[in-house]
N, C-alpha and C positions, 0 to 999 in steps of 0.2 A: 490499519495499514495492510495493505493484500501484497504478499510475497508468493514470487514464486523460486520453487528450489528446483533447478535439474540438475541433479546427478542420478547415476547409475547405481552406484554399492547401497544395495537395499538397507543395512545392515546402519551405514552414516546418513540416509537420506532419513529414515526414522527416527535415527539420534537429532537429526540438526529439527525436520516435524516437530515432535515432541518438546524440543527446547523454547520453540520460535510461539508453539501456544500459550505454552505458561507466560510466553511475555504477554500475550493476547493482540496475538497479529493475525492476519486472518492469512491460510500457507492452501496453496495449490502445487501439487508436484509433477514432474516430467523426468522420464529415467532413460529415454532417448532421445535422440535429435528430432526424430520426425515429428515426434508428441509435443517436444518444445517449441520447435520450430509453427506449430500448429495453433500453441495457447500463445504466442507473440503478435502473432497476427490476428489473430480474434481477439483475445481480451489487452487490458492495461493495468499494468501493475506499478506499485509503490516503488519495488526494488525484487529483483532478480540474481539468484545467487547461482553460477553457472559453472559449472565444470568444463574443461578443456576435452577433454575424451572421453566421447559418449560415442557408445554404440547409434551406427547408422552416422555417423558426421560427427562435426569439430565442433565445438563453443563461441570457437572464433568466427565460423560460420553465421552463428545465431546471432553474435553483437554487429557482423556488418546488416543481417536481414533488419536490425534495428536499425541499424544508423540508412539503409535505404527507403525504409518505412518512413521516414523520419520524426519516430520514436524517441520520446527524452527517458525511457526508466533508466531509476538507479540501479547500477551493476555492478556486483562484488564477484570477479572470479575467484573459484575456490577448487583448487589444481593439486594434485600430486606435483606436477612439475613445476620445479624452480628453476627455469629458463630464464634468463633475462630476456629474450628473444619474443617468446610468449607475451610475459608481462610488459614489453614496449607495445607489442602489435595492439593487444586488449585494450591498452588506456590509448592508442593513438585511437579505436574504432569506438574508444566512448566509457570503455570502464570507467566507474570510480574508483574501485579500490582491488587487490590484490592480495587475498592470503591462501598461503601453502599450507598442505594437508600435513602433519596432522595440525588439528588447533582443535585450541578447548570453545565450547558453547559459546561461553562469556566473552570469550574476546570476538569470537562470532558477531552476537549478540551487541556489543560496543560498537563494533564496526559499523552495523547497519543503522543502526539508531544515530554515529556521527555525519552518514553518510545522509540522512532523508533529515539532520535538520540544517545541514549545509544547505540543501536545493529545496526544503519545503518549507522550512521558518527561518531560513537566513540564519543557522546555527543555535538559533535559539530552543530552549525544551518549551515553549510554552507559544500560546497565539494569543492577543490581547489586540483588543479594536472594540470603540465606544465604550462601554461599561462592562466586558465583558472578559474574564479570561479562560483560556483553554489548557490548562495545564497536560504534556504530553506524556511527562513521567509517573506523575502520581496519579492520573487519571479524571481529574476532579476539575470541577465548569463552577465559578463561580460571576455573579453580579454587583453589584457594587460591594465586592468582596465577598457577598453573601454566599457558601456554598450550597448550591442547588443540584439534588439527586437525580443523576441518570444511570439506565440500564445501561446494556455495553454495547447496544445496537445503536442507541439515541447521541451516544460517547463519537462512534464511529460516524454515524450519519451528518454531525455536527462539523464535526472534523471533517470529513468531504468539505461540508461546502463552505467551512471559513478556509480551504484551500481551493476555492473555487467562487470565492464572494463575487457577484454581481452576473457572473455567468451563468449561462442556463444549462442546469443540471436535467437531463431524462432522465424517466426512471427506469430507464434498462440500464443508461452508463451507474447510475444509484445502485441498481439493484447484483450489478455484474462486480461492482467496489467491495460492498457491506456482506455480501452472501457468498459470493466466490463461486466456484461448477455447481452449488446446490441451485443453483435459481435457473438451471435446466429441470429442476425437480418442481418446480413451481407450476401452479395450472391460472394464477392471475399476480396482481401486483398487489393483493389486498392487504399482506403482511407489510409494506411499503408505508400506504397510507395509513396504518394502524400505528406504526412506530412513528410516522411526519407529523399524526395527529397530535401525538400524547406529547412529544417533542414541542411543538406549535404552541401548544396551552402550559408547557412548561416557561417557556420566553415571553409569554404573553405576561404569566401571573405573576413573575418574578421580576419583572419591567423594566427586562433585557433589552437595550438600544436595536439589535437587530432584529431582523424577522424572517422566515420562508414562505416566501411569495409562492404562491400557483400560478403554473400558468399552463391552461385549455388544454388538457388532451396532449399535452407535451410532457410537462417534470417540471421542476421547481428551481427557483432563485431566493438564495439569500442576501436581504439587501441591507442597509442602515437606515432607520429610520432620521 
């Protein structure tokens, strides 16, 4: 899951970094409006954890540039201020959720994970379709029960597209998901198709219902056989 955090105080935006890896979420940051304002409209994110008062602009400012984009991330504002005022305007312009500074990691942490299986499995920790399941918590793909070994790229890549079954995935929307601001560092997509490969022959050999379709010079669809 690709999060992005903007706030300012260097000091909590490393705490909250650091917290949100060990979960193994993939964390892109912004520590002013302009910067935020900049990764909303170029990339897409899982969930978005935003502060009200940022140097250069408002929070509030960023959830309406979403809700005019028309944008569905998930949004947790995360405020020093406990305004009621605040917290009406945020969930009218699209928030999901609202926690006041300070808070511990973990309820951090709780929040976001109830927040993206609300709106990406329908509250559920797991995805299951044909013979397949996708466990979100413990990390683990198994086939007709069978548990079948993925690295954490192949984990990630899977999960795009059983949240994205039948649609056509690029591999730039693929590669801007799974990699985050490093695939600006990239000079082709070859690490893409290394990982779709090994992935490919792993649902082939395991004789997993679905599969990842190619398609020409475009990105790939996952479909049910």
């Amino acid at each position: 899951m690709k999060i992005l955090v903007v706030e300012d105080e260097k000091e909590l935006l490393k705490s909250i970094h650091d917290s949100l890896i060990q979960e193994q979420f993939l964390i892109e940051t912004a520590e002013n409006y302009h910067s935020a304002s900049e990764k909303i409209a170029l990339y897409t994110y899982d969930c978005i954890l935003l502060d009200i008062m940022l140097p250069g602009g408002n929070g509030l400012q960023l959830l309406q540039q979403l809700k005019d984009m028309g944008k569905s991330e998930n949004v947790i504002i995360i405020s020093a201020k406990d305004s009621l005022d605040d917290k009406l305007t945020g969930l009218e312009l699209g928030a999901d959720d609202y926690l006041t500074k300070p808070f511990h990691n973990a309820e951090l942490n709780a929040r976001i994970k109830a927040v993206l299986r609300r709106k990406n499995q329908e509250g559920k920790n797991s995805i299951e379709i044909t013979n397949i399941e996708l466990d979100l918590t413990e990390r683990t793909f198994t086939v007709d029960g069978e548990n079948i070994t993925l690295n954490r790229k192949e984990f990630d890549i899977l999960h795009f597209f059983l949240l994205n079954k039948r649609r056509l995935v690029t591999k730039t929307a693929l590669a801007e998901h799974v990699w985050g601001d490093h695939i600006d560092q990239a000079d082709n997509f070859d690490f893409i198709y290394y990982q779709i490969k090994n992935l490919r022959k792993k649902l082939q050999q395991s004789n997993a219902e679905i599969e990842i379709e190619a398609v020409y010079g475009i990105g790939y669809k996952l479909i049910e056989k």
